[in-house]
SEMI-256145 format. One line per field, with one value per residue (C-alpha): residue number from 1; residue in one letter; x, z, y. Coordinates in pm, 1 decimal. Layout:
N
n	c(NUM|...)
res	c(a|...)
X	c(X|...)
Z	c(Z|...)
Y	c(Y|...)
# end
This chain:
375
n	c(1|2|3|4|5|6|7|8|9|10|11|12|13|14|15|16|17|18|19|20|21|22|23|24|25|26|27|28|29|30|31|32|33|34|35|36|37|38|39|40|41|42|43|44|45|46|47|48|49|50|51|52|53|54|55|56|57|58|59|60|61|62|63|64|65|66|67|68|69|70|71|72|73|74|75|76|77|78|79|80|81|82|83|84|85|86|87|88|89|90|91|92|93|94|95|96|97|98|99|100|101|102|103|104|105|106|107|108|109|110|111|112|113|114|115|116|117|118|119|120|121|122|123|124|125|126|127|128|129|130|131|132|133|134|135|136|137|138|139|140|141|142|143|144|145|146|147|148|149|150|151|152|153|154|155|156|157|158|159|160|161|162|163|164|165|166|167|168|169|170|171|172|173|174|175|176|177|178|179|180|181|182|183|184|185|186|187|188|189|190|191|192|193|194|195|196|197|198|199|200|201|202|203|204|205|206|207|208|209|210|211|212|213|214|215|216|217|218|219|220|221|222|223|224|225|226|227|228|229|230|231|232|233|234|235|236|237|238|239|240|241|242|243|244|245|246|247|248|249|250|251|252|253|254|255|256|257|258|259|260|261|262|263|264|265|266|267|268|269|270|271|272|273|274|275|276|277|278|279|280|281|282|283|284|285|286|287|288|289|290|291|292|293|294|295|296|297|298|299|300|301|302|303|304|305|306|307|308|309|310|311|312|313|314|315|316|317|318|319|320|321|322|323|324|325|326|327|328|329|330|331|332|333|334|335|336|337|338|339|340|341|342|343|344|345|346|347|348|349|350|351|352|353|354|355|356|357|358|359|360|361|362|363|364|365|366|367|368|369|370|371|372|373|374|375)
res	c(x|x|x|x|x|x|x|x|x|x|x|x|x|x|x|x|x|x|x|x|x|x|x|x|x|x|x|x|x|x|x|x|x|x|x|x|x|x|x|x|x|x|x|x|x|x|x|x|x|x|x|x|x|x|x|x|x|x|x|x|x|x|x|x|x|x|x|x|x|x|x|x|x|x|x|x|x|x|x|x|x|x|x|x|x|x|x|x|x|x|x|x|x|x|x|x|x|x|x|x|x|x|x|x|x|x|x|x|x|x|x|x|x|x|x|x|x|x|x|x|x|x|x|x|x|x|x|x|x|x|x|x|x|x|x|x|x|x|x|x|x|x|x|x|x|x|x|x|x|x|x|x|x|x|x|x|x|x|x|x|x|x|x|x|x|x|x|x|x|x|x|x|x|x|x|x|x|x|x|x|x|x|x|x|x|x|x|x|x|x|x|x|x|x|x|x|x|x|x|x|x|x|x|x|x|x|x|x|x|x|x|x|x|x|x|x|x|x|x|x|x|x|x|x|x|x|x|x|x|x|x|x|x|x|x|x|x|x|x|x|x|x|x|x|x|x|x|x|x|x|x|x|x|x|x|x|x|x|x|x|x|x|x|x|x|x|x|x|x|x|x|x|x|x|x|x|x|x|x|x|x|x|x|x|x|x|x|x|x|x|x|x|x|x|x|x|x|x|x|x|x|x|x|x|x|x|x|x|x|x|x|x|x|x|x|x|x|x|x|x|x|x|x|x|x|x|x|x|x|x|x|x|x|x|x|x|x|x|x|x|x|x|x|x|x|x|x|x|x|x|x|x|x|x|x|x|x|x|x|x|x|x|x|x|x|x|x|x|x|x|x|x|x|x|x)
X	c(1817.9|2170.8|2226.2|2501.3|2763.5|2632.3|2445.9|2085.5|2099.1|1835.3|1767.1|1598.0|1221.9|1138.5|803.3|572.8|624.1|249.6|292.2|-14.7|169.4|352.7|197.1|202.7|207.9|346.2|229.5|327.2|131.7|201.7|120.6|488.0|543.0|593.7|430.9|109.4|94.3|-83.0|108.3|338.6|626.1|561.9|418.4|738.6|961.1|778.3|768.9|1228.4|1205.6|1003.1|1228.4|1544.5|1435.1|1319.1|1646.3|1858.2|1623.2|1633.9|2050.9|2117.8|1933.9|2200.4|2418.0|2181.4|2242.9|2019.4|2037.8|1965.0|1641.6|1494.3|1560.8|1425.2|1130.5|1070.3|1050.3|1195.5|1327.9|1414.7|1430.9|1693.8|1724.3|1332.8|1448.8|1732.7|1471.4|1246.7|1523.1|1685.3|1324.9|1275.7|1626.7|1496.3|1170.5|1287.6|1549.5|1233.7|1062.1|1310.7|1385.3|980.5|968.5|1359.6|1198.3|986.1|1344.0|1479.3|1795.8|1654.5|1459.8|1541.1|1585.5|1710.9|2055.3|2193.5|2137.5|2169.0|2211.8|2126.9|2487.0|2445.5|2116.4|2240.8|2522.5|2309.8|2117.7|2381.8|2489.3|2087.5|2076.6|1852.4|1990.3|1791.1|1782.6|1580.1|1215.8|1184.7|1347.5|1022.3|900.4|1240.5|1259.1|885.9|971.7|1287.7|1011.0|746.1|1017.9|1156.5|819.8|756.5|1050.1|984.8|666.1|795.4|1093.4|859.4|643.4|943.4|1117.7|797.5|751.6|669.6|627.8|347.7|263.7|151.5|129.0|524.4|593.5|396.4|436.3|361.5|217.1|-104.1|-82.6|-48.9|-5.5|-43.1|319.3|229.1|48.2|149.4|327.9|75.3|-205.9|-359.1|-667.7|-894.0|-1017.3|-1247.6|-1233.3|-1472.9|-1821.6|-2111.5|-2229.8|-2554.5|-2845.1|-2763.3|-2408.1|-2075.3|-2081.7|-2358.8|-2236.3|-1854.0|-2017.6|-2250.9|-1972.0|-1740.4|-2039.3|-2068.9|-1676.5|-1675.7|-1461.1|-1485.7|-1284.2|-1319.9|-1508.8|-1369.9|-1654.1|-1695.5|-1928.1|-2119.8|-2186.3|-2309.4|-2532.8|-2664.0|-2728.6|-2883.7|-3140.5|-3279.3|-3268.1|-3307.4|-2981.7|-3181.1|-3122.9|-2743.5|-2664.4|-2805.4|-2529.0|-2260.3|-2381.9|-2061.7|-1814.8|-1664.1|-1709.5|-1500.8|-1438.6|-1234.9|-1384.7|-1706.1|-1560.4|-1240.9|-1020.0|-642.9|-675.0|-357.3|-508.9|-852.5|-954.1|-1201.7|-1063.4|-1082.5|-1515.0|-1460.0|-1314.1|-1586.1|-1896.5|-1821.8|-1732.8|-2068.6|-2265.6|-2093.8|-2156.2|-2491.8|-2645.0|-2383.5|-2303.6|-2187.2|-1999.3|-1803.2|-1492.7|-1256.8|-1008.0|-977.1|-833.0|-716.3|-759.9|-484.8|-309.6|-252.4|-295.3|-98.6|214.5|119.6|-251.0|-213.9|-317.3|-628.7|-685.3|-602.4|-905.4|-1131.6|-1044.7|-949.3|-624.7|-520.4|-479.9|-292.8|-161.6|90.1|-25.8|-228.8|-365.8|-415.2|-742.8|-894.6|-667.6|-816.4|-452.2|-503.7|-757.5|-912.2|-692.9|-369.0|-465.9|-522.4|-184.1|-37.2|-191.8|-59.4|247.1|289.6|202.5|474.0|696.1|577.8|389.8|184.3|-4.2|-361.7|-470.9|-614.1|-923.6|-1164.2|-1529.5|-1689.8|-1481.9|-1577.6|-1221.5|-1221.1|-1487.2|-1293.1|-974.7|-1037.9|-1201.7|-896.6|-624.4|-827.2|-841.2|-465.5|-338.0|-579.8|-376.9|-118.5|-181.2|-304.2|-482.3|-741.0|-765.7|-1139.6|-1158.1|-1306.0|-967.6|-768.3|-800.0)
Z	c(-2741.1|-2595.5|-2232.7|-2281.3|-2022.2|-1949.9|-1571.5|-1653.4|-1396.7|-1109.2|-961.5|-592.1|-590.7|-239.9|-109.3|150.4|500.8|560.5|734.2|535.1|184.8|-39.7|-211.9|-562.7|-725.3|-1039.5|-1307.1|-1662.0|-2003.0|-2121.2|-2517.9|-2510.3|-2456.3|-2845.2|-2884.5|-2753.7|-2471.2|-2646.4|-2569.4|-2276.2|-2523.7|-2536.9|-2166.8|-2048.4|-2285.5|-2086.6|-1760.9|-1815.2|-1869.7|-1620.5|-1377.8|-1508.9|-1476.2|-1073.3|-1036.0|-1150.9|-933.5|-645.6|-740.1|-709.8|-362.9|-187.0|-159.7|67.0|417.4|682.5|628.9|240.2|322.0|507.4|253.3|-18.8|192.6|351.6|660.9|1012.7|1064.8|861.7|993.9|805.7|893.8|745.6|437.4|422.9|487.1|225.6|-38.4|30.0|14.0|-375.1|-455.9|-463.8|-571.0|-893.1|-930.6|-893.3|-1154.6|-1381.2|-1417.8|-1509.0|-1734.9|-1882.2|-1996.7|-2299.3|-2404.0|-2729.2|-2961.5|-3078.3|-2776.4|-2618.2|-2223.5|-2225.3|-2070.7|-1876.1|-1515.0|-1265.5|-909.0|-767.7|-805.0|-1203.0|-1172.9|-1005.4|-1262.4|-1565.8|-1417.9|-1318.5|-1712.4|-1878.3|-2087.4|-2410.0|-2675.7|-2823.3|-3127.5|-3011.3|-3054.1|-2665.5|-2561.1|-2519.1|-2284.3|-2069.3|-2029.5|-1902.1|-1690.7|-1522.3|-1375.1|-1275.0|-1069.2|-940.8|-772.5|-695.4|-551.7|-315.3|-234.4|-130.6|87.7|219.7|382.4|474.1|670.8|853.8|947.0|1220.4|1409.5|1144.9|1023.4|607.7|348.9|319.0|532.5|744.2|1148.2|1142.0|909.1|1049.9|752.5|381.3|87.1|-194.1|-231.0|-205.7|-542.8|-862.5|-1126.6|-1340.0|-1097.8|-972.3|-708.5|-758.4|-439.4|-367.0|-45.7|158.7|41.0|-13.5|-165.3|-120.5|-330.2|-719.6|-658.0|-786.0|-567.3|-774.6|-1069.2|-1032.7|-921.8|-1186.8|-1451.3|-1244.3|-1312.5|-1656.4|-1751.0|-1556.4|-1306.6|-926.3|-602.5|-258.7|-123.9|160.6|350.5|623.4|899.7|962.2|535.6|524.1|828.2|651.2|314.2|540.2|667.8|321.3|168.8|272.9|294.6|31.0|-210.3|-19.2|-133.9|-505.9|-520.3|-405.9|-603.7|-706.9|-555.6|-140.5|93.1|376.5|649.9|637.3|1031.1|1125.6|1060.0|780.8|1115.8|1136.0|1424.5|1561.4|1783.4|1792.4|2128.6|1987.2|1732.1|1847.0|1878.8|1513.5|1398.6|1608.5|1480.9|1155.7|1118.3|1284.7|1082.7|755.0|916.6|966.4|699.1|403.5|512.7|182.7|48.0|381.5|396.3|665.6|613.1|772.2|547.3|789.1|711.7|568.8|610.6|943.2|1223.0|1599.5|1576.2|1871.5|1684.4|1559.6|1863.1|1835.1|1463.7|1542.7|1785.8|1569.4|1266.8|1034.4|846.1|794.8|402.4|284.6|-76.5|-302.8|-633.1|-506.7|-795.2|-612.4|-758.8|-434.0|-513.7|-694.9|-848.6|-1044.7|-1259.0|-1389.2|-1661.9|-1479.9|-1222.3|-1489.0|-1623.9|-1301.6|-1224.2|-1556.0|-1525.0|-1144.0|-1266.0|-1536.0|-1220.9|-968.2|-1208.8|-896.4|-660.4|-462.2|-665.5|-433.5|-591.2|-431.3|-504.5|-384.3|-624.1|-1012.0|-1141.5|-1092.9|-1360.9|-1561.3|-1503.2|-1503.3|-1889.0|-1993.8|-1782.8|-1923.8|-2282.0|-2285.8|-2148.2|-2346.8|-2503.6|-2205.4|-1991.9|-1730.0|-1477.3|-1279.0|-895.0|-805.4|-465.4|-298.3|-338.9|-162.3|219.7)
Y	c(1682.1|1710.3|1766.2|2044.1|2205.8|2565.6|2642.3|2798.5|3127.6|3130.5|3422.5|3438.2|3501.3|3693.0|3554.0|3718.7|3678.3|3552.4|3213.4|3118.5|3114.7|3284.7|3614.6|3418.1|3048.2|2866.6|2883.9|2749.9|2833.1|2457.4|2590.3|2648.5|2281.8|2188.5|1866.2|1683.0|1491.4|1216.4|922.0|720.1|833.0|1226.3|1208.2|1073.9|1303.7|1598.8|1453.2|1411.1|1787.6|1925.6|1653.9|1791.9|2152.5|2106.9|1915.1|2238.9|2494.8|2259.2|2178.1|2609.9|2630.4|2442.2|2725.9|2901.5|2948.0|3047.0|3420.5|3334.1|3136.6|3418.4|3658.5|3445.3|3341.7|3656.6|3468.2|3602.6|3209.8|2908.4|2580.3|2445.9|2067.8|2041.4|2218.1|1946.2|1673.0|1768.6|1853.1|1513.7|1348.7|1518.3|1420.6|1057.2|1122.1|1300.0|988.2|774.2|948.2|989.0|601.9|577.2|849.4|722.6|364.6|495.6|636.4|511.1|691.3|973.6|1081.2|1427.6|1496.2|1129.6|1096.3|786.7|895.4|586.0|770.8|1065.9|1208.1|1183.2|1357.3|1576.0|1643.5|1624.0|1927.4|2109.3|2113.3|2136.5|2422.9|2474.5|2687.2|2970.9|2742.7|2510.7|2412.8|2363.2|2695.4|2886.7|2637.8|2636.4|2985.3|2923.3|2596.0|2787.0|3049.0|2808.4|2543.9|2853.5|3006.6|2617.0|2545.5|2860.6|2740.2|2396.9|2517.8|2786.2|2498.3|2340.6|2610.5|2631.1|2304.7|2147.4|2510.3|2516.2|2172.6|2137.1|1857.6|1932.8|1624.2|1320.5|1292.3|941.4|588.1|690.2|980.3|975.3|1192.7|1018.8|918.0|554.4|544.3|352.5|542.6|728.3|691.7|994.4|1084.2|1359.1|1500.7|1830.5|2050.2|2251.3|2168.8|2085.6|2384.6|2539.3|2312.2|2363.2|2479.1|2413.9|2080.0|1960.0|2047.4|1924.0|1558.4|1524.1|1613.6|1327.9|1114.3|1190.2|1120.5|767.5|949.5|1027.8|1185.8|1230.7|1512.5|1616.5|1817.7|2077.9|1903.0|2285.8|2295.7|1900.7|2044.7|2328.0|2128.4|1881.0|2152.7|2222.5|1920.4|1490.4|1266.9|1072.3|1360.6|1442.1|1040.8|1105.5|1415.0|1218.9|881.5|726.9|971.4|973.6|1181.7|1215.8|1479.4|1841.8|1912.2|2062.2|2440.0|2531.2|2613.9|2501.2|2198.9|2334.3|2602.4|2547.6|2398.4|2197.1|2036.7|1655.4|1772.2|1890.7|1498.2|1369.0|1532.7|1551.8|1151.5|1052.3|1332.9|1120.3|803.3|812.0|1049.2|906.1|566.3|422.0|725.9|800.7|650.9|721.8|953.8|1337.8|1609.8|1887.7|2271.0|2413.9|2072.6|2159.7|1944.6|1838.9|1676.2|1397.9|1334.6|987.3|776.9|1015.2|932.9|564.6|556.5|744.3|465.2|787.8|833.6|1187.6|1213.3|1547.7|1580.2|1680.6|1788.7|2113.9|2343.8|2663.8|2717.0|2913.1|3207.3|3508.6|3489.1|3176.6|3154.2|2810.2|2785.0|2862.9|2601.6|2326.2|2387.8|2400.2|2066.1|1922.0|2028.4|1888.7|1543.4|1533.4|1623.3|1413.0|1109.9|1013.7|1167.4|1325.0|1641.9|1930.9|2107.1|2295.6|2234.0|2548.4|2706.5|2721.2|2650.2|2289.0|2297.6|2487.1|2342.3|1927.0|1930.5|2056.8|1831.8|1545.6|1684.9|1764.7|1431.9|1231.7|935.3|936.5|650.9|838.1|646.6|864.4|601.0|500.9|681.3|363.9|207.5|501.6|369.7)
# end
């Protein structure tokens, strides 16, 4: 497909002023995506798109000032050297990307122009426009909206930050987000559980099991407790056979403003330690990705990393149902080709939502990370 000269328009989303999150997330029905993602070839040829399409909602945000953030954000401030940071940040992740997804390229391949430096990317979105012609115009009118809301949700993290700290960006090495992984090698991990005996915890592991897959569980000290109370670790070990478990804190409180929240690490890594020995490993997953900017000496000493994310599927809002989030998920790894996938497993969507990831990448290389190796 030719890259030709006309601007795609982008208008400004206005997102609620909770400091929590915006009022709604991207989403993308991917049937509009004309082909099957059934091979490195038409995996790539997606992933160019969905890169190209960011680029150009990312490329039209520049002209914002200050006052423009806020009234896009619905925020009462906007800090704008983190929404610099971050922007610059995607620049060269996108450039990353787009040299992976660029070597499956050959002639005839659409979304495929020559794009060596981030100043060409940036010029080959500025002139990406599908004509009404085409057999991928139902999906761009589609992709505009979802990179749009995205976008939004991004730079709403980012305006934020650090005042209120997210996965948007690390405060030290002694954090990661998934960044580091391989190109087409993704983590599954699974917040806020266990769930009481027979739940969706259950349920979600033994399907894992079932596939030859497995995540991290990242686990709320208080629910472990609870489980613990009507049931044996022998039987807490059996649910997690195969998977990892490591710790979310004792209660789901941001570790920001909770006096406690070094006792929360604490108890909840020996509770792991002692009643789930060989699935613990040690990482801490903070609620609401939230956690002090001055921590890591703390984490050091505690032999925990603090491990965020970037590929996060929404699936805990009444808003997004299971297949939404799926297609959300899908259509953030096309994006960002790498990365740690937030579910939730005391939600039902994740059930929903994985079957059909799997189903509609199947063929793609996609490499799904054994959780033991993510330390």
């Amino acid at each position: 497909m030719l890259i030709r000269t006309l601007l795609l328009g982008f208008g400004l989303l206005a997102a609620s002023a909770q400091a929590a999150g915006p009022a709604t997330f991207a989403t993308l029905d991917r049937a509009s995506w004309p082909e099957p993602l059934n091979s490195q070839a038409t995996f790539d040829t997606a992933s160019r798109a969905e890169i190209l399409t960011f680029a150009q909602a990312l490329l039209a945000s520049e002209e914002l000032d200050e006052a423009g953030w806020k009234a896009r954000l619905g925020l009462k401030s906007a800090n704008l050297q983190s929404i610099a940071e971050v922007r610059e940040r995607f620049w060269q992740r996108l450039l990353e990307n787009y040299r992976f997804a660029r070597q499956s390229c050959v002639p005839a391949s659409d979304f495929c122009p020559l794009i060596e430096d981030v100043a060409s990317l940036r010029e080959q979105a500025r002139q990406l426009v599908t004509a009404p012609s085409s057999r991928y115009f139902a999906w761009a009118e589609a992709s505009q909206r979802f990179h749009l809301g995205y976008l939004n949700e991004q730079m709403r993290l980012a305006a934020l930050f650090p005042r209120v700290s997210s996965e948007i960006a690390l405060f030290s090495s002694q954090e990661r987000n998934g960044d580091e992984l391989a190109d087409m090698q993704f983590l599954l991990t699974f917040d806020d559980g266990p769930t009481a005996l027979g739940g969706n915890s259950d349920k979600l592991a033994a399907w894992l099991r079932q596939q030859g897959l497995n995540g991290t569980f990242y686990v709320l000290g208080s629910n472990l407790q609870q489980r613990l109370q009507k049931t044996s670790a022998t039987a807490l070990n059996q649910l997690y056979d195969g998977q990892c478990v490591a710790s979310h804190g004792w209660e789901h409180k941001s570790h920001t403003r909770w006096g406690d929240w070094q006792g929360s690490v604490m108890r909840t890594r020996e509770l792991l330690q002692r009643e789930l020995p060989h699935r613990y490993v040690p990482l801490f997953r903070p609620p609401y990705g939230q956690r002090q900017a001055d921590s890591q000496a703390f984490f050091a000493d505690q032999g925990q990393q603090v491990a965020l994310w970037q590929i996060d599927s929404q699936d805990w809002s009444s808003k997004v149902s299971a297949a939404a989030a799926g297609q959300r998920v899908l259509t953030l790894m096309l994006l960002w080709r790498r990365g740690v996938l937030l579910f939730h497993d005391v939600h039902s969507k994740a059930a929903g939502a994985l079957p059909w990831v799997l189903q509609a990448s199947q063929g793609a290389p996609v490499r799904w990370m054994d959780c033991r190796d993510y330390r």
